[in-house]
N, C-alpha and C positions, 0 to 999 in steps of 0.2 A: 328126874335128872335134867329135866328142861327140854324145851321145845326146841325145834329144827328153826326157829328164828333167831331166838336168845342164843341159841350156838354160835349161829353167822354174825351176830350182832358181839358177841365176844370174841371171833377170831379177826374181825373187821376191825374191830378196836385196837387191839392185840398187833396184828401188823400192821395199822396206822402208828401205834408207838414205835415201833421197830423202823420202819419208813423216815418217820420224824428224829429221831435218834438217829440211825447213821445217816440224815444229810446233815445233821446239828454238824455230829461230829468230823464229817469232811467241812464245812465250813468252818472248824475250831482248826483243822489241821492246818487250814489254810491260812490264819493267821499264823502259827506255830511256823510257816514255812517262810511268812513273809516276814520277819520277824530279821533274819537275816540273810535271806535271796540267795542265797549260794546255790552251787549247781546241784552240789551232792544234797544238799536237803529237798530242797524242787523234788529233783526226780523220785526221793521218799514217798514225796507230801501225793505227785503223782500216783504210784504207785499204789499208796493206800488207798487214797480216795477212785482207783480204778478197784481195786479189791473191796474196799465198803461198796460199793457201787453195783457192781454184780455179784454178791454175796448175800448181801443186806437188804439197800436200800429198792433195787431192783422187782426181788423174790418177793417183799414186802408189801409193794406200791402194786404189782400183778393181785397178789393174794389179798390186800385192802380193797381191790377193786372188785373184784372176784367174789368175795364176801360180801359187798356192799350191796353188788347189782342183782346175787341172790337172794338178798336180807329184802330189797325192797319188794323183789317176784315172790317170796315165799310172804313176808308180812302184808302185803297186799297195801302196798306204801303208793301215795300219789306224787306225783311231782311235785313236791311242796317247796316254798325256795331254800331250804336249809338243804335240799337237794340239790336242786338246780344250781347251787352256787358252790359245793362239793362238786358236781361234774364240772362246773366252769374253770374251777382252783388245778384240777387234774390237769386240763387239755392247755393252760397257762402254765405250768410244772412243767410239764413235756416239750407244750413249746418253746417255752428258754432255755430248758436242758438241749433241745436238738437243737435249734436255733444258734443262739448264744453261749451255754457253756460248755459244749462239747469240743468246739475248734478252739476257743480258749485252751484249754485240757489239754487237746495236741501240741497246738501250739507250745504253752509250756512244755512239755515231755520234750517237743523236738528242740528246743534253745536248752532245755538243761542237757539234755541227753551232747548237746555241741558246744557243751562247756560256756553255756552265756554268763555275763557276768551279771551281779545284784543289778544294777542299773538297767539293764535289760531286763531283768524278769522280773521285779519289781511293777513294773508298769502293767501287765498282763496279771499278775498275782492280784493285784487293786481291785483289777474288772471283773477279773474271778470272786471277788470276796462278793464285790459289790451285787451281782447277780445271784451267789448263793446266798445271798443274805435275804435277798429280794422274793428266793422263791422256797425260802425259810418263812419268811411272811403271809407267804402266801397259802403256804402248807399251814400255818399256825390259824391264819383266819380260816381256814376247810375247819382245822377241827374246833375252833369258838362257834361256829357257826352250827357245825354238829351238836355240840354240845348244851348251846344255849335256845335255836333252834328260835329266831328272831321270824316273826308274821310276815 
């Protein structure tokens, strides 16, 4: 039935897809929102992406981790840099989520939620794209790096 590695190394997997899929898909919504700035859709686009976010992307990225750091203690894994640079992608994910796209996030909520107009939230939508796009990248190099597993 397979060993106590291969398990963690499939549920690792498993919710890195999940992790990587819904931050795809809150970065796809966020075009879909920018698309024409209105309030009522913002505060949607918010919504969802607070709801992928702690439902999905959250529970995912905890359990990717969770997985990975018992995958390397049980396989008796060294710090190799296809590691090193997987923990590096993580603590860079976290930092522009807290940093950078979290006050975004409100920010939007509170100008839709006060009826801003496109011209207003248009500009904030941008910075939002441009940063989850940025740490879509960065989650995509964790798993080339995983995968390919570069000297």
């Amino acid at each position: 039935m397979g060993d106590a590695y291969s398990w963690l190394k499939f549920i690792h997997v498993v919710a890195i897809a999940g992790w990587l899929g819904g931050f795809a898909a809150i970065t796809i919504l966020n075009g879909v929102a920018s698309r024409q700035a209105d309030a009522h859709n913002v505060t949607h686009f918010v919504a969802y992406a607070q709801v992928l976010g702690a439902r999905l992307v959250g529970p995912a990225s905890g359990l990717a981790l969770l997985a990975g750091v018992a995958g390397m203690l049980v396989g008796h894994l060294s710090m190799q840099t296809w590691i090193v640079w997987g923990i590096a992608a993580v603590v860079l994910f976290i930092a522009i989520g807290v940093v950078a796209l979290r006050p975004i996030l409100n920010r939007l909520a509170a100008a839709a939620a006060a009826g801003a107009s496109p011209a207003e939230l248009r500009p904030l939508l941008r910075r939002q794209r441009l940063l989850l796009v940025i740490n879509l990248l960065v989650l995509l190099s964790a798993l080339w790096v995983m995968v390919v597993k570069p000297a």
